[in-house]
PyMOL commands that place a pseudoatom at each C-alpha (Angstrom):
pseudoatom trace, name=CA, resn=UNK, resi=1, chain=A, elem=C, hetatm=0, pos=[2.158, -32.911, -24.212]
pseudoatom trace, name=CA, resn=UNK, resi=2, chain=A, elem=C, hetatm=0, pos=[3.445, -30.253, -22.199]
pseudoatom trace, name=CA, resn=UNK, resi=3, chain=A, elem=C, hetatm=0, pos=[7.167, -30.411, -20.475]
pseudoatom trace, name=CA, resn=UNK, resi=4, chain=A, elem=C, hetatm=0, pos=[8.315, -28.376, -17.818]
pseudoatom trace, name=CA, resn=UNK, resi=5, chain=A, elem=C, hetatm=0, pos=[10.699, -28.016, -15.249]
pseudoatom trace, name=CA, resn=UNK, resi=6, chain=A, elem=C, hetatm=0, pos=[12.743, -25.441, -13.572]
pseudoatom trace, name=CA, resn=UNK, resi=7, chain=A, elem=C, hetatm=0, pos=[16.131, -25.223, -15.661]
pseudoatom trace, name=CA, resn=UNK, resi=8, chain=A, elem=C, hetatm=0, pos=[16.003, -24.332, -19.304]
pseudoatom trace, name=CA, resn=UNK, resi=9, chain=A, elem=C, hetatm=0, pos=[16.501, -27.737, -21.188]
pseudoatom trace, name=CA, resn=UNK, resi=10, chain=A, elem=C, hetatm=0, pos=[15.752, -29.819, -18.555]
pseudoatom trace, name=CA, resn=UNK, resi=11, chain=A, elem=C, hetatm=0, pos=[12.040, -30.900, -18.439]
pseudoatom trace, name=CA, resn=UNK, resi=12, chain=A, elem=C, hetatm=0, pos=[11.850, -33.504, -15.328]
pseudoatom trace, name=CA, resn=UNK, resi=13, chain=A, elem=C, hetatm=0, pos=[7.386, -33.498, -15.395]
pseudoatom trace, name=CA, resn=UNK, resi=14, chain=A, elem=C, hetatm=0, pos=[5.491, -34.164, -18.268]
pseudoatom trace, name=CA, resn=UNK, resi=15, chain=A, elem=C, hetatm=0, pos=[1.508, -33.720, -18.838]
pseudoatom trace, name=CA, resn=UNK, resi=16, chain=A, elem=C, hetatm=0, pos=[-1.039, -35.366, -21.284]
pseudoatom trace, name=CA, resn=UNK, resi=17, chain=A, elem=C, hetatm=0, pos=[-3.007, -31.671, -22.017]
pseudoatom trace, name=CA, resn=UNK, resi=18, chain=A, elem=C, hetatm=0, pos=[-5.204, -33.740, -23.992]
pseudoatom trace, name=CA, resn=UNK, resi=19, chain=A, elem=C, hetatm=0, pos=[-6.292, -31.745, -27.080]
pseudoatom trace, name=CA, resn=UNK, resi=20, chain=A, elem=C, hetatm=0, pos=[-6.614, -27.905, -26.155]
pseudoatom trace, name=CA, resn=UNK, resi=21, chain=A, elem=C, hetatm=0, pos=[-4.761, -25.388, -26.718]
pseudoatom trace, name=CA, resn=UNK, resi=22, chain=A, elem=C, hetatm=0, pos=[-3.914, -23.960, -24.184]
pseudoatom trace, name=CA, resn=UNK, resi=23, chain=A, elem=C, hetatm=0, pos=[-3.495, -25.560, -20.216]
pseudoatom trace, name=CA, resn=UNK, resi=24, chain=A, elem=C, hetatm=0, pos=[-2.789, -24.307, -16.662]
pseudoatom trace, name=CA, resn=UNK, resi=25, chain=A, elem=C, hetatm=0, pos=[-0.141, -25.918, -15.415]
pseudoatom trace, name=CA, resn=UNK, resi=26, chain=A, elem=C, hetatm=0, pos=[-1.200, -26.192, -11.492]
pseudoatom trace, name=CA, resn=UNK, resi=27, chain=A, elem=C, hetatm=0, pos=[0.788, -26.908, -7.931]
pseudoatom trace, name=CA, resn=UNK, resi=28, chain=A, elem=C, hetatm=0, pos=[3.722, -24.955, -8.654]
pseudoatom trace, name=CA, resn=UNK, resi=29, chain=A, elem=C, hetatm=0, pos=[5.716, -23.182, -6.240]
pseudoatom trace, name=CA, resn=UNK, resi=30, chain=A, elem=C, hetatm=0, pos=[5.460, -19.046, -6.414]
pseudoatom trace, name=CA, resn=UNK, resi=31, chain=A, elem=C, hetatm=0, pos=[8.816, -17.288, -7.054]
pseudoatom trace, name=CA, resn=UNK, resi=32, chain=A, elem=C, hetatm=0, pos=[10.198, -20.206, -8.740]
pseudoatom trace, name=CA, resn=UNK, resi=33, chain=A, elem=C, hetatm=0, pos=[11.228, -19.713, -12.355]
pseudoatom trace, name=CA, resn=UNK, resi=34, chain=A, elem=C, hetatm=0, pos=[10.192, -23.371, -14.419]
pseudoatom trace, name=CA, resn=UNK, resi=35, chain=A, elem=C, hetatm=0, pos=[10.802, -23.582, -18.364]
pseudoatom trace, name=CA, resn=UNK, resi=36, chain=A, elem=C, hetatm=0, pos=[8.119, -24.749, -20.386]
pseudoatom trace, name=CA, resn=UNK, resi=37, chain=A, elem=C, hetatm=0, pos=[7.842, -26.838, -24.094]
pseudoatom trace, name=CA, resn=UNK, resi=38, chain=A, elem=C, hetatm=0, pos=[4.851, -28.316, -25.910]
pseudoatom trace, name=CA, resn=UNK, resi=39, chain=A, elem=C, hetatm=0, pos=[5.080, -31.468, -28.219]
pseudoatom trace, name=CA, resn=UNK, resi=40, chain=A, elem=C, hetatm=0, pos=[2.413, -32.331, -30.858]
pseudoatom trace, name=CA, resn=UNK, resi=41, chain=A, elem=C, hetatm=0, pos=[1.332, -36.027, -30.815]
pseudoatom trace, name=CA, resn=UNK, resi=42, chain=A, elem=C, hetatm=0, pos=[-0.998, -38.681, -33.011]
pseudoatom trace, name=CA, resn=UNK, resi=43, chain=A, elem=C, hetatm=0, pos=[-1.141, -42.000, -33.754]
pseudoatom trace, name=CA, resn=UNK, resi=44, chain=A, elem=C, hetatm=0, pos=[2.298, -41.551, -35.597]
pseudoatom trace, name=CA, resn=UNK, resi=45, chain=A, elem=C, hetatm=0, pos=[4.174, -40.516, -32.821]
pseudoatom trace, name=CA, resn=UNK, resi=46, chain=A, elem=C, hetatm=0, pos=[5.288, -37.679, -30.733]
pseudoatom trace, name=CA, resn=UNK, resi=47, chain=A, elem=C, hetatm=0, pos=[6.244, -34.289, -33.392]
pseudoatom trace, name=CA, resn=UNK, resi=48, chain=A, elem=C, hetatm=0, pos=[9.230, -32.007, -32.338]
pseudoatom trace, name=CA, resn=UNK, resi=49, chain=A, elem=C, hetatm=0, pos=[9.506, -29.727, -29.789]
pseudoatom trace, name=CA, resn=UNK, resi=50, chain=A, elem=C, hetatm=0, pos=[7.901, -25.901, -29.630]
pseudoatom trace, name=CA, resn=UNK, resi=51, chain=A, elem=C, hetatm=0, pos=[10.396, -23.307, -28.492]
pseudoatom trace, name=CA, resn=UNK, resi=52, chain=A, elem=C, hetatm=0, pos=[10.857, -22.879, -24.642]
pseudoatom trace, name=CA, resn=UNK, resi=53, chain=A, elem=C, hetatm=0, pos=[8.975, -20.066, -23.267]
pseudoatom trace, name=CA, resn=UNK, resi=54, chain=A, elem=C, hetatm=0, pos=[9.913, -19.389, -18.769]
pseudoatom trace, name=CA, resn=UNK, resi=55, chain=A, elem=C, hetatm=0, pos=[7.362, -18.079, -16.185]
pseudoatom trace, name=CA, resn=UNK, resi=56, chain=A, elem=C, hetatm=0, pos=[7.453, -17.360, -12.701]
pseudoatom trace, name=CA, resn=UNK, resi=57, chain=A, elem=C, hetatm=0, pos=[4.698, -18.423, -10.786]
pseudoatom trace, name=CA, resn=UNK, resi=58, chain=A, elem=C, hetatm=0, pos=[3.844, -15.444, -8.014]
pseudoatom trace, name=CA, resn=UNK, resi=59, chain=A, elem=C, hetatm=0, pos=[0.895, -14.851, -5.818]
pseudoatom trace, name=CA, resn=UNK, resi=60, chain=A, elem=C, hetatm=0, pos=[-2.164, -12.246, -7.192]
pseudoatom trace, name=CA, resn=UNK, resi=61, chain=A, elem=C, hetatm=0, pos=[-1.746, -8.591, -6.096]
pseudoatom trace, name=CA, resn=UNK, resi=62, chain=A, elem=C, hetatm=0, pos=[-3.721, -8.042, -3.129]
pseudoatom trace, name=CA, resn=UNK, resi=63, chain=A, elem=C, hetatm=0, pos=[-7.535, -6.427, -3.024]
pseudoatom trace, name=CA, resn=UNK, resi=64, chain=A, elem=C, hetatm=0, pos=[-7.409, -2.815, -2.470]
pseudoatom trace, name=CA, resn=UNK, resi=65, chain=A, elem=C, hetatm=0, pos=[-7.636, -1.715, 1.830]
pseudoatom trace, name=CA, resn=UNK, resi=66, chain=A, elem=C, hetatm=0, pos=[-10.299, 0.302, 2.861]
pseudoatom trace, name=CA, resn=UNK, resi=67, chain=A, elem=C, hetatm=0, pos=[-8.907, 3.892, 4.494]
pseudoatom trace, name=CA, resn=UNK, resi=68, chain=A, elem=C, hetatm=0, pos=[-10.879, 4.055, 7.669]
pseudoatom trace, name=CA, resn=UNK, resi=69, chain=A, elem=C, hetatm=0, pos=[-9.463, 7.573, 9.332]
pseudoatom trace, name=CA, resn=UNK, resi=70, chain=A, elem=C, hetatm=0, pos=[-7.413, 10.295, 8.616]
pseudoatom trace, name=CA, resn=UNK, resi=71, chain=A, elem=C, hetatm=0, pos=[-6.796, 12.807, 11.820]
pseudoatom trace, name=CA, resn=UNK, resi=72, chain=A, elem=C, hetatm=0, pos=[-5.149, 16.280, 11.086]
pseudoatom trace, name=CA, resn=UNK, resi=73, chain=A, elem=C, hetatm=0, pos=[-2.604, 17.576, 13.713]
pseudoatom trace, name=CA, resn=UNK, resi=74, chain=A, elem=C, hetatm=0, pos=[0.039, 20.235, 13.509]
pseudoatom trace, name=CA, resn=UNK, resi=75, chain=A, elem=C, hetatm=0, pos=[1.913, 19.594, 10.315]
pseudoatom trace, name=CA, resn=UNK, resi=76, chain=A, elem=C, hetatm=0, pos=[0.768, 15.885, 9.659]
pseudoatom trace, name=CA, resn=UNK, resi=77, chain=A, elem=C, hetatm=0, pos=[-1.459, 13.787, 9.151]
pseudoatom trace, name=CA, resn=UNK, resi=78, chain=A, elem=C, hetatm=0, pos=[-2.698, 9.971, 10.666]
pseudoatom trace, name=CA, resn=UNK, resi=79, chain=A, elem=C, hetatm=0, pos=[-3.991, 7.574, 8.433]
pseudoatom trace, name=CA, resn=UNK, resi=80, chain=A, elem=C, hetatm=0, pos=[-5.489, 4.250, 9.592]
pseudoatom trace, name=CA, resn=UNK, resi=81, chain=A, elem=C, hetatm=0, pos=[-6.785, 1.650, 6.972]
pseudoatom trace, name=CA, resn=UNK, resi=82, chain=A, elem=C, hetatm=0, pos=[-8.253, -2.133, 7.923]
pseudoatom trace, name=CA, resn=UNK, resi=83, chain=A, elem=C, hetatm=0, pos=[-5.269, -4.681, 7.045]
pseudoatom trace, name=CA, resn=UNK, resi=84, chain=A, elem=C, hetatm=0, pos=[-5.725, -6.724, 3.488]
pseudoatom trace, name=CA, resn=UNK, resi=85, chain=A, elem=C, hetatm=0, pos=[-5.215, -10.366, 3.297]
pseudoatom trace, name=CA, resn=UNK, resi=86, chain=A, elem=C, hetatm=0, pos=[-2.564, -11.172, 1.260]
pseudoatom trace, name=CA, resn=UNK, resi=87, chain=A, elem=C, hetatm=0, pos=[-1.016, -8.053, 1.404]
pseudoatom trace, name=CA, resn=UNK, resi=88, chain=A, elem=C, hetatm=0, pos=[3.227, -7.948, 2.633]
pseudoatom trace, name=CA, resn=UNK, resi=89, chain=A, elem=C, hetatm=0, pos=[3.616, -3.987, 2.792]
pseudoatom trace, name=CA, resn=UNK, resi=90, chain=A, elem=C, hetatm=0, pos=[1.207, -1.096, 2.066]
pseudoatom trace, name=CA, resn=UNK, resi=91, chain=A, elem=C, hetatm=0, pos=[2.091, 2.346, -0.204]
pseudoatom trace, name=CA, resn=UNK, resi=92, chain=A, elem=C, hetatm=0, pos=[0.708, 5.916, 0.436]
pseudoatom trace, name=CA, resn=UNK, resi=93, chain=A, elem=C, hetatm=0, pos=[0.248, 8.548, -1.640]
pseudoatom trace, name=CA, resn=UNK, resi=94, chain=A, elem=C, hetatm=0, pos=[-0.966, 11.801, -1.141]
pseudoatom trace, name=CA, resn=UNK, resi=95, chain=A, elem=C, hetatm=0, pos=[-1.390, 15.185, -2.669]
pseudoatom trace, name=CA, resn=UNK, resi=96, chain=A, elem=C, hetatm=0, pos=[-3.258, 18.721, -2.944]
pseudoatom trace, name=CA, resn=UNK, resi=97, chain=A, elem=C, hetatm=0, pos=[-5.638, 17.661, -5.523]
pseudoatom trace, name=CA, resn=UNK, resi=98, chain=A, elem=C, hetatm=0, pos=[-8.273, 15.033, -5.268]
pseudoatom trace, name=CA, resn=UNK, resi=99, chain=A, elem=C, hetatm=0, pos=[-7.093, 12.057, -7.588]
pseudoatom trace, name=CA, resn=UNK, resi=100, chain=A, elem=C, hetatm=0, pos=[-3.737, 13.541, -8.196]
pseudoatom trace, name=CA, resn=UNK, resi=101, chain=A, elem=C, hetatm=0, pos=[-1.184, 12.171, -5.667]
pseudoatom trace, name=CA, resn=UNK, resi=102, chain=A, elem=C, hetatm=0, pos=[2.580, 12.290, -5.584]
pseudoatom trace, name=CA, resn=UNK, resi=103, chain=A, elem=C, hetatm=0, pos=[4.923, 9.259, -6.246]
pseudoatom trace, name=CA, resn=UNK, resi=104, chain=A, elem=C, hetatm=0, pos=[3.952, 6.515, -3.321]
pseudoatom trace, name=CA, resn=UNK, resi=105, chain=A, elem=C, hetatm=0, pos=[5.379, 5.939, 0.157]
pseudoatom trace, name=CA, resn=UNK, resi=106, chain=A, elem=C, hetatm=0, pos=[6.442, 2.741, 1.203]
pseudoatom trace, name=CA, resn=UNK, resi=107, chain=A, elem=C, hetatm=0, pos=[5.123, 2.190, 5.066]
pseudoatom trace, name=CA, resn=UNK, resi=108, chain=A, elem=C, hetatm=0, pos=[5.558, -1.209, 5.614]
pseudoatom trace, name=CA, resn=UNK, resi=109, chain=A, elem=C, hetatm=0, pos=[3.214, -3.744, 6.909]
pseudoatom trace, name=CA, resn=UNK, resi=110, chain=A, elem=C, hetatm=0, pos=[1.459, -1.571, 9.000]
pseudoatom trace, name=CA, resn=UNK, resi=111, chain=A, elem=C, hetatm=0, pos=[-1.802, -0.500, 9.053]
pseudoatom trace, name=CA, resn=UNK, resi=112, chain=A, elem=C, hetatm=0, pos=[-1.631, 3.335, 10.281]
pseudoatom trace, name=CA, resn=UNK, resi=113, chain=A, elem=C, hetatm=0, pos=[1.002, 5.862, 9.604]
pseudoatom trace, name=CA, resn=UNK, resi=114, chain=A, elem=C, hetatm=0, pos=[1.868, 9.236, 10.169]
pseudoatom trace, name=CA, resn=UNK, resi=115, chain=A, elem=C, hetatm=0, pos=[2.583, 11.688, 7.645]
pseudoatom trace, name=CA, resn=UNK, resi=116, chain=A, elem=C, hetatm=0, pos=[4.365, 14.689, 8.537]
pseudoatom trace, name=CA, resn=UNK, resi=117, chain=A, elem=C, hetatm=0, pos=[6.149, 17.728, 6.964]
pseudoatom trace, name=CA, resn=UNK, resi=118, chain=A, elem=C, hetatm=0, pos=[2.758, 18.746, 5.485]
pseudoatom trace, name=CA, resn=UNK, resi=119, chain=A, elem=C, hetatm=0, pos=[1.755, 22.620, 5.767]
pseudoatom trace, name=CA, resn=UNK, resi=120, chain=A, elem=C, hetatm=0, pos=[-0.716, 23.860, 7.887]
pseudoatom trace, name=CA, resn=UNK, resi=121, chain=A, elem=C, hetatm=0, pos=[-4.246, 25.112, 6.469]
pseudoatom trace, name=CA, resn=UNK, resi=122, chain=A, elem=C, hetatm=0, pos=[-3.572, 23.252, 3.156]
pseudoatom trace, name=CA, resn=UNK, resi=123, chain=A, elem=C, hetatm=0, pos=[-6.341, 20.664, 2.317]
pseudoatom trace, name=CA, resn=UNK, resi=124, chain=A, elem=C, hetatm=0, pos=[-4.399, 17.202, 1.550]
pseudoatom trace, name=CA, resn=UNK, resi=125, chain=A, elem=C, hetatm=0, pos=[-6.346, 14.005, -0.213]
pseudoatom trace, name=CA, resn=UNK, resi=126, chain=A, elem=C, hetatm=0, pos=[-4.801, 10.537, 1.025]
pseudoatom trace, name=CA, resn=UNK, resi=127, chain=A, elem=C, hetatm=0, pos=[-4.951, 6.975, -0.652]
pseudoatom trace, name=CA, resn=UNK, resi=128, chain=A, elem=C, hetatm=0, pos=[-3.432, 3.606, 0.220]
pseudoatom trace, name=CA, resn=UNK, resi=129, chain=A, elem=C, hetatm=0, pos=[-2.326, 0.590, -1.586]
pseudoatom trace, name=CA, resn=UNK, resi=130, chain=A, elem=C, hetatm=0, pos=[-1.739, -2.748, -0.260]
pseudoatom trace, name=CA, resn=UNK, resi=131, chain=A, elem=C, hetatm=0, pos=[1.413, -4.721, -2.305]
pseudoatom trace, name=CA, resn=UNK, resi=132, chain=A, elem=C, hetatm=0, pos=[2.888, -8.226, -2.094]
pseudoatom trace, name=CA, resn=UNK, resi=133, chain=A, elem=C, hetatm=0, pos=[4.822, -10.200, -4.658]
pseudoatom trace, name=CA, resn=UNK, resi=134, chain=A, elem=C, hetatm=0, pos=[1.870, -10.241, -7.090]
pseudoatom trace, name=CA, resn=UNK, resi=135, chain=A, elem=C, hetatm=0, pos=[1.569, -6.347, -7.201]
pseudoatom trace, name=CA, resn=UNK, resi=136, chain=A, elem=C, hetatm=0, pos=[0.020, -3.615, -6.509]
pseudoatom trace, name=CA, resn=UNK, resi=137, chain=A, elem=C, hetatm=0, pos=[-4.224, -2.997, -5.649]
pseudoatom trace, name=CA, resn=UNK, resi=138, chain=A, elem=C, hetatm=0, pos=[-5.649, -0.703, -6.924]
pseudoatom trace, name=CA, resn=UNK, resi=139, chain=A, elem=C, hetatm=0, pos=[-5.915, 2.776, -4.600]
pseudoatom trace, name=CA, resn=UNK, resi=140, chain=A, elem=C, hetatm=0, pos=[-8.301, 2.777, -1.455]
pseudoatom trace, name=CA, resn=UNK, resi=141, chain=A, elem=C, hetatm=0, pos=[-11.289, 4.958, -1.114]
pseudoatom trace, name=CA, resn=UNK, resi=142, chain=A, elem=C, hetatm=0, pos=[-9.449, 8.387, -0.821]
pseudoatom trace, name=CA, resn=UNK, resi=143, chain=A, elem=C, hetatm=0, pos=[-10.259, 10.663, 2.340]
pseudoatom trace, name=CA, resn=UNK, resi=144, chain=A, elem=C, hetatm=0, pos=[-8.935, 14.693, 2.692]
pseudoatom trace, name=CA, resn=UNK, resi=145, chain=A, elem=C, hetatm=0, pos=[-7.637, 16.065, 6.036]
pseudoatom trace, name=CA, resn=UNK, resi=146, chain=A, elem=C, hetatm=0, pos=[-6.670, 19.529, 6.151]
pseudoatom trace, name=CA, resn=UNK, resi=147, chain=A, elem=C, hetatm=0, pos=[-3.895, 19.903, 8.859]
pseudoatom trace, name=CA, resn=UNK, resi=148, chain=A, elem=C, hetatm=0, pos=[-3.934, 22.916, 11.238]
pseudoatom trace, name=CA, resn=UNK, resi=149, chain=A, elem=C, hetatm=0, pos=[-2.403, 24.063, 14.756]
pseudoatom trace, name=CA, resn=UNK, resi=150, chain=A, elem=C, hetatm=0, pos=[-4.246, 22.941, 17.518]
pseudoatom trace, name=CA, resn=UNK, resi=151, chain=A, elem=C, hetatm=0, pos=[-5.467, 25.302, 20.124]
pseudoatom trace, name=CA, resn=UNK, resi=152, chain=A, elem=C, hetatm=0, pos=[-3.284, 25.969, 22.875]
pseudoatom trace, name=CA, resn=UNK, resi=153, chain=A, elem=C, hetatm=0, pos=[-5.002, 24.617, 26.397]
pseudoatom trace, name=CA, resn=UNK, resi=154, chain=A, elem=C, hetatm=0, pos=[-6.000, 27.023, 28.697]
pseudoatom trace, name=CA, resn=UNK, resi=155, chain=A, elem=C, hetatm=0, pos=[-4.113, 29.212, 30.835]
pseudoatom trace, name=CA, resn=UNK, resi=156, chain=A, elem=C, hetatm=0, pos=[-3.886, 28.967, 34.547]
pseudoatom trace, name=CA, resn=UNK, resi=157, chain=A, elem=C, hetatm=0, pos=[-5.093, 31.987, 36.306]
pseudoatom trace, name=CA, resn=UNK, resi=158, chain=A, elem=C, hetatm=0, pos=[-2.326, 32.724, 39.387]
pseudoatom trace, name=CA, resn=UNK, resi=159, chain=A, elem=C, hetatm=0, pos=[-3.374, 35.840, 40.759]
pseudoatom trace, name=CA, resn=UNK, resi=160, chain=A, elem=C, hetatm=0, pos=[-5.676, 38.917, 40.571]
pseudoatom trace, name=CA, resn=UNK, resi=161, chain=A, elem=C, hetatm=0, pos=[-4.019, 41.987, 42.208]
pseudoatom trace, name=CA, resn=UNK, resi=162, chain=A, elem=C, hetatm=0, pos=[-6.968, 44.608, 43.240]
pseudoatom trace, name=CA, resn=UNK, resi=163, chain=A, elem=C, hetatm=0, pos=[-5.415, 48.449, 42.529]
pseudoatom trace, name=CA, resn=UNK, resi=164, chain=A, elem=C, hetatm=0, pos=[-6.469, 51.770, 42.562]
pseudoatom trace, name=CA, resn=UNK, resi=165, chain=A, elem=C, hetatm=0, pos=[-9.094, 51.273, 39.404]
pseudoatom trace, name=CA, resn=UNK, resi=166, chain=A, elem=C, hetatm=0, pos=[-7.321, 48.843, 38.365]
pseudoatom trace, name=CA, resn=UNK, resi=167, chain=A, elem=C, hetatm=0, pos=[-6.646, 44.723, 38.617]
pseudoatom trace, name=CA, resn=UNK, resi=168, chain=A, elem=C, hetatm=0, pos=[-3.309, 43.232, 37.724]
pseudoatom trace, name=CA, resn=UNK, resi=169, chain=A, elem=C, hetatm=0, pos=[-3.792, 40.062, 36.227]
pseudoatom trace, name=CA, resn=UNK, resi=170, chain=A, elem=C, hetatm=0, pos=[-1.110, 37.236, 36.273]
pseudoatom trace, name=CA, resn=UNK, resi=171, chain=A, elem=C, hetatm=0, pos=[-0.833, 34.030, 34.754]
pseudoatom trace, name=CA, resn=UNK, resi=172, chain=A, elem=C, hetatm=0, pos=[1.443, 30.880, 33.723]
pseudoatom trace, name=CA, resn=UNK, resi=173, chain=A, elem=C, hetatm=0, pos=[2.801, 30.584, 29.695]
pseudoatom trace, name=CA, resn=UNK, resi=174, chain=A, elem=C, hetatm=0, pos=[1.052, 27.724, 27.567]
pseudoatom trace, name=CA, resn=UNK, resi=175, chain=A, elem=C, hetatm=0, pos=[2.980, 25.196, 25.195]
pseudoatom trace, name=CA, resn=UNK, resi=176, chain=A, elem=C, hetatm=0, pos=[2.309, 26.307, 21.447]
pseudoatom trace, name=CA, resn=UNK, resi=177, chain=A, elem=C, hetatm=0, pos=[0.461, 29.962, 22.536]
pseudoatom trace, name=CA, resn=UNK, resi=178, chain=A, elem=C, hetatm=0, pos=[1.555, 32.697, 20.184]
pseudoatom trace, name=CA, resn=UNK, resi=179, chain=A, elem=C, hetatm=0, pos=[-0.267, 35.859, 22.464]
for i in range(1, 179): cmd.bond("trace and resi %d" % i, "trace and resi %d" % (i + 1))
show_as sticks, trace
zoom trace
């Protein structure tokens, strides 16, 4: 027979496992801690008790997302993944080297995220991981973006001022030109 309830000692359900050895005990409640004993039984009677052994019910860990986009801007990086069912919160991690990423970045339960700070012209390799009480999936697909400066927009021509061989040109400034 197999006793259970949720304080140590105190076993409130009891189940005929029949002659196995070994039973899932179902329609628990997740996060809930219940204490566990199993009795030996024949036609002489019920034998003494095993030792108590606790577990805490919890949810499975999540399937892994799937990283849809990564978009490279000055400095940072968007990533976009599709949202996992299950999942309560997602984890990034990146890094300079494909497979090898840094310690992981909680983001919440969100499904894009913007990661800044990062320097220009280096090559980055993203992953994310979807978590709930269960655990952790395993990484995404990983995806690289390599962010760089964008191209400043075009000028605005103002005037052209005809001279002796000669035409001065004149012109507004642009947001993020360097010459």
């Amino acid at each position: 027979k197999v006793r259970y309830g949720t304080s140590s000692g105190n076993y409130s359900n009891t189940i005929d496992a029949g002659n196995p050895t070994q039973y899932s005990v179902t329609g628990l409640t997740n996060g809930t801690t219940y204490y566990f004993i199993v009795t030996a039984y024949n036609l002489g009677g019920e034998g003494s008790a095993s030792n108590e052994v606790n577990a805490v019910p919890q949810s499975p860990a999540p399937g892994a997302p799937v990283l849809s986009s990564v978009v490279a801007g000055d400095q940072s990086v968007t990533m976009s993944w599709g949202s996992v069912s299950g999942a309560t919160s997602y984890k990034i991690k990146y890094g300079t080297s494909t497979g090898s990423y840094g310690s992981p970045v909680s983001v919440g339960n969100v499904t894009s995220y913007q990661v800044t700070g990062l320097t220009n012209g280096t090559t980055y390799y993203f992953v994310v991981i979807a978590t709930n009480a269960g655990g952790d999936s395993s990484v995404s697909n990983e995806i690289s973006a390599t962010p760089q400066v964008a191209a400043p927009s075009a000028p605005t021509l103002n005037s052209a001022t005809p001279d002796d061989q000669a035409v001065t040109l004149a012109w507004g400034t642009v947001s993020g030109a360097t010459s």
